[in-house]
C-alpha positions in Angstrom: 6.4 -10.8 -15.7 8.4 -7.6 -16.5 7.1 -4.6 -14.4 6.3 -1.1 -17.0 8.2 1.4 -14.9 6.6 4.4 -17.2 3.4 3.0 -15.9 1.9 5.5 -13.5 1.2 3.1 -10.9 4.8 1.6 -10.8 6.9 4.7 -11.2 8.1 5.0 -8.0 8.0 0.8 -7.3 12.3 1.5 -6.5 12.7 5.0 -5.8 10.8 5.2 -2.5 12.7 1.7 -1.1 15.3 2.2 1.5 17.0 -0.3 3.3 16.0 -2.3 6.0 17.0 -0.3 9.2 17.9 -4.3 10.6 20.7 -4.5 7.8 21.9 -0.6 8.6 22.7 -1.7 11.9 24.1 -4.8 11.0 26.5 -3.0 8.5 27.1 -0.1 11.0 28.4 -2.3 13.6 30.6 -4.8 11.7 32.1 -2.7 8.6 33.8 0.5 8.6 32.3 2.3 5.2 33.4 5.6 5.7 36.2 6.6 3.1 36.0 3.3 1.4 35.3 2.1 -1.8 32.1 0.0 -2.1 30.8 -2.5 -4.3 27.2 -3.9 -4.7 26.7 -6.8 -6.6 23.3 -7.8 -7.9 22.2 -4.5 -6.2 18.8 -4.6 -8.5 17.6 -1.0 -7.1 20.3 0.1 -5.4 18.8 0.7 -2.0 21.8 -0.6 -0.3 24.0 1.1 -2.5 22.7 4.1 -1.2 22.6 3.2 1.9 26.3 2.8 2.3 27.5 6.2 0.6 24.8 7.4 3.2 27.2 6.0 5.7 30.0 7.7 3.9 31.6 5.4 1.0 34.0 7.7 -0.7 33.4 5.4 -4.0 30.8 3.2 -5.7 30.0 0.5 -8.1 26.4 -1.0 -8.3 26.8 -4.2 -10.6 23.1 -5.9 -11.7 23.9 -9.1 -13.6 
């Protein structure tokens, strides 16, 4: 079922989502962001898009297929 984001009740459904602080951590200690250029693929709301250029990523592409 699609989801009416001009609806009232759903306008903010994405734009208060942030990523899990489990998957922050995760990325912090294996992948060095900072200065780098980031892809997300599939990245539907683009919380963890925003999460890395939070971390630094010079450069990003958000992809939703």
């Amino acid at each position: 079922m699609p989801i009416n984001f001009h609806d009232e009740q759903n306008r903010q459904t994405y734009a208060a989502r942030i990523a899990d602080e489990s998957w922050v951590s995760l990325i912090r200690e294996f992948v060095e962001v900072s200065n780098k250029r980031v892809a997300d693929i599939g990245c539907g709301g683009g919380i963890y898009t925003k999460a890395l250029v939070e971390k630094g990523a010079s450069h990003w592409s958000g992809f939703l297929g």
